[in-house]
Steps between C-alpha positions, in 0.01 A plus 500: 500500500812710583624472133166598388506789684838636394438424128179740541700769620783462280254485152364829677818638502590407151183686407557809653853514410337488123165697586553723803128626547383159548671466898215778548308173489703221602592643832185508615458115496840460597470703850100437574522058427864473611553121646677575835509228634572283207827735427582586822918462620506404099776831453748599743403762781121378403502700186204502333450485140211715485699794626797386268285534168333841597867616557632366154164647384570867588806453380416448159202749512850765593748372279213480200363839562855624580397616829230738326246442779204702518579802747126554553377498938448140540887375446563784742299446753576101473861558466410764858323161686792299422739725639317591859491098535870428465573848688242393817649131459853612553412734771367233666739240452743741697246564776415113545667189505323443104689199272657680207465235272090552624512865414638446135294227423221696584590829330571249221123432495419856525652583173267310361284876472704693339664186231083470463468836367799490285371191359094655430684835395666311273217289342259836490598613156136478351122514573488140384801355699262712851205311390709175443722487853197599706311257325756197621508647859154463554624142369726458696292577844305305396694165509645639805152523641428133393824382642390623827147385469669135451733526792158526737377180359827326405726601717718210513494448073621826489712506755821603259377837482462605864719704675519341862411723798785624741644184695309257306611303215280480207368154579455567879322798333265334267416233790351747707320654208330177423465455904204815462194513341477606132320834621811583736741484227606773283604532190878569525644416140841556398549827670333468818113622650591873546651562142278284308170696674775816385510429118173337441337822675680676292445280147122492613453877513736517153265232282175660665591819350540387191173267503346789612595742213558181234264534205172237505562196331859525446766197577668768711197527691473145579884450540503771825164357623651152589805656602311727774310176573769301576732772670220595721410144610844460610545818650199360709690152585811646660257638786654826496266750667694771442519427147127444457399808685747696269346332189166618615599895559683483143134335340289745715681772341440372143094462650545857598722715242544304192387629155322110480323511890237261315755232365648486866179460676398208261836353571392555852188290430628230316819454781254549772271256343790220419641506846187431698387234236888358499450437889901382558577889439275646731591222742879608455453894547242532764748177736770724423372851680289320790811340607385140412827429320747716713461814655165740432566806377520689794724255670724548204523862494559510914811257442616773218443769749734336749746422272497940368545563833802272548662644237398894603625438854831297411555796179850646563598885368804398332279314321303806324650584189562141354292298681611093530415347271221194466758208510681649770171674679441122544793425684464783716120484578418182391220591380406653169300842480160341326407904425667624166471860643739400847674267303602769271679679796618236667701340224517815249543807764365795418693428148235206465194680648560782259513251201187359581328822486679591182370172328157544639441857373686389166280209404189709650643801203550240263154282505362868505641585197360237332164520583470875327544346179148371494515403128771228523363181606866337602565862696144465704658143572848522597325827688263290693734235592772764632226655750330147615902353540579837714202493726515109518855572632441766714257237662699199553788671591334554808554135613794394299836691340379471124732814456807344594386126402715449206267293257214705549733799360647357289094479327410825637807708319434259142096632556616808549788516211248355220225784609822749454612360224142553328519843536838527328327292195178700452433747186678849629154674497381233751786527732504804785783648310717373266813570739411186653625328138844660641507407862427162466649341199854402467775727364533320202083524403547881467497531129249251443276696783613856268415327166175352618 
C-alpha cells in the first residue's frame, strides 16, 4: 500500500513539474485524504510526503513564473500570518523549555499558507482556470467529507487514514472508537474533527453560493448542489457545535441580505425538511448540544471559560509584543486558547491581534466590493461567499483558533485570493478603478494590462 502511495505522489509531481496550475488541484487531495497512519515513520524525522509535494509544488509555481507572484493583499497578508507564527514560536521557545525540532516542524506546517497562495496565485491566470480550481475544491471537500463520514461507521477499515490522538497509538485509538456508540463518534478524517468541521464549513458556504446564484438547469447547478449536500452532511458528523452554529449565522445572513432571500429560504425548506425526515441527522445534532454525547453546550462553553481565564491570569508582559506562540503556548499552558480572538494575542502579540483585525476588515472591503457590481453573476458569488466565510469565522472563532489553525487558512486566504483575483480579471469599466489592474498584477502583466 506504501508503494502505492508514493507512486501517487510522485505521478503528481511529474505532472506539475510539466503543468504547474494543476498542484492548485492535486494538493488538495494530497493534504485533506493523506494516509497517516499508513505512511507514518516511512521518511526520516517523520517527514511527510504531503508537505514534501506542496513544497516541490511552490517551487515550480516560482521558478515557472520566475518569481512573478501576484503582489495583490492576500500574498501579503499570508506571507504577514506566516511570519507572526515563526516570530511568536521562537519567542516562545526561548521563554519555555519548547523542542526545537517541535517548533520547526510546526512552522514547517505553517508555511503551508503562504506556499498555498503562491500556488492559487499562480494557477489564477483566467476566468476559466477560477471557475475550474474552485470547481475541484468543492471536489475535493467533498471526498474529504465522505472520508470522514466512513471513519464514523468504519472506523477500523479505515483505520490508515487516522491520525491517532495524543498518547494513543492509532490502533489503541480506533479500539476505543469502535468501543462507543455510532452516535458518539465523530467524523475525524484525515485531518482531524476540528479542521475537517474548518474546511467543510468553509466548502459548504463556497458551493452554496454558487448554487444559490448558479443558473436553473445548468450542470453547474447540479454539480455545487451535491457538493453543498455532501459538505454539509459532514460538517454535521464531526459534531462540531461551534462549526454548526457558525454555519447557521453565515446562512441566516444569506436569509437576511442576499440579492436571492427566496432561493435561501427554499434551501431552508428543503434542508429543514430532509433532516427531520432523515431521522439519524437530527438524532446526531440535537445528542450533540443536550450533552447526550459529551458535554451540553453550556458545559462546553464553562470549560472554555476556565481555560481563558488560565491563560489571562498565567499571561506574562514580556510576553506582549510577540506573543508565544501555539506550539509553544502549549508547553507553557498546556492548554490551547479555543477563542481565535485570545488566541490571536496569546500566540501572535499584539503583532498577531493586529493581523487579525487587518484580515477581518480586508475580506469584509473585499466581499463588499463585490457585491456593488450587481450585474456580474460570478462577482454576486464570490461576494456572497466572502461575507458568509467572514461572519461564519467571526463566529467559530469564538470557541476555537480558526485564525491561527493552519488548514483552515490556508482555505480562507485561497477564498479570499480567487475573490481578489476576480476583480483584477473583470472588464476595466466593471472594476472600481482600473488602478487596481496595476496593484495587483505582476510586474511583468503591465503591458498586456496597457494594451488591453
Amino acid at each position: 500500500m506504501c508503494i502505492i502511495v508514493y507512486g501517487l505522489f510522485i505521478i503528481m509531481a511529474v505532472v506539475i513539474t510539466i503543468w504547474p496550475r494543476m498542484a492548485a488541484i492535486f494538493m488538495w487531495f494530497a493534504i485533506w485524504l493523506y494516509p497517516n497512519s499508513l505512511m507514518y515513520g516511512s521518511l526520516p524525522l517523520n517527514i511527510r510526503l504531503d508537505d514534501m509535494f506542496l513544497s516541490y509544488a511552490c517551487l515550480v509555481c516560482l521558478w515557472r513564473s520566475r518569481g512573478c507572484i501576484s503582489s495583490g493583499v492576500t500574498i501579503k497578508l499570508a506571507l504577514a500570518w506566516f511570519i507572526i507564527q515563526l516570530v511568536g514560536n521562537l519567542a516562545g521557545a526561548f521563554l519555555s523549555d519548547s523542542n526545537i525540532y517541535g517548533i520547526v516542524k510546526f512552522m514547517s506546517k505553517s508555511a503551508y499558507v503562504p506556499m498555498t497562495v503562491i500556488i492559487i496565485s499562480y494557477a489564477l491566470r483566467d476566468k476559466e482556470n477560477i471557475q475550474y480550481i474552485v470547481k475541484w475544491i468543492c471536489i475535493a471537500g467533498v471526498a474529504a467529507s465522505l472520508l470522514g463520514v466512513a471513519t464514523v461507521y468504519k472506523p477500523q477499515q479505515f483505520s490508515i487514514f487516522i491520525i491517532p490522538q495524543i498518547g494513543l497509538s492509532t490502533g489503541s485509538y480506533v479500539d476505543a472508537l469502535e468501543d462507543v456508540s455510532e452516535l458518539s463518534r465523530r467524523a475525524v478524517g484525515s485531518i482531524g474533527i476540528v479542521g475537517t468541521a474548518l474546511i467543510l464549513l468553509n466548502i459548504s458556504l463556497l458551493a452554496l453560493s454558487i448554487l444559490v446564484f448558479g443558473k436553473k438547469g445548468t450542470t453547474e447547478k447540479w454539480l455545487f448542489g451535491v457538493c453543498f449536500a455532501f459538505c454539509t452532511l459532514g460538517l454535521i458528523y464531526t459534531q462540531t457545535r461551534g462549526a454548526m452554529i457558525a454555519f447557521a449565522a453565515a446562512f441566516l445572513w444569506g436569509l437576511v441580505c442576499s440579492k436571492r432571500r427566496g432561493t435561501f429560504g427554499i434551501l431552508l425548506a428543503l434542508g429543514t425538511l430532509v433532516i427531520a425526515l432523515q431521522g439519524g441527522l437530527i438524532q446526531i445534532i440535537v445528542a450533540r448540544f443536550i450533552g447526550e454525547t459529551g458535554s451540553t453546550l453550556g458545559g462546553g462553553a464553562n470549560v472554555r471559560m476556565g481555560i481563558w481565564e488560565m491563560f489571562i491570569h498565567n499571561f506574562q508582559p514580556i510576553h506582549i509584543p510577540t506573543g508565544v506562540g501555539m506550539y509553544a503556548a502549549y508547553n507553557i499552558y498546556k492548554a490551547t486558547a479555543h477563542n481565535t480572538y485570545l488566541g490571536s494575542f496569546i500566540y501572535g502579540g499584539m503583532l498577531g491581534f493586529a493581523l487579525l483585525i487587518v484580515v477581518i476588515y480586508k475580506t469584509w472591503n473585499l466581499s463588499g466590493r463585490l457585491l456593488k457590481h450587481h450585474g456580474d453573476l460570478t462577482a454576486i458569488r464570490f461576494g456572497t461567499y466572502l461575507r458568509m466565510l467572514i461572519i461564519s469565522m467571526l463566529v467559530v472563532g469564538c470557541s476555537s483558533e480558526n485564525f491561527q489553525d493552519t488548514l483552515c487558512m490556508q482555505l480562507f486566504f485561497t477564498g479570499m485570493l480567487i475573490a481578489e483575483r476576480y476583480l483584477v480579471l473583470m472588464p476595466c469599466t466593471q472594476r472600481d478603478t482600473c488602478k487596481q489592474v496595476f496593484e495587483h498584477l505582476p510586474h511583468t502583466d503591465y503591458a498586456a494590462a496597457i494594451l488591453y
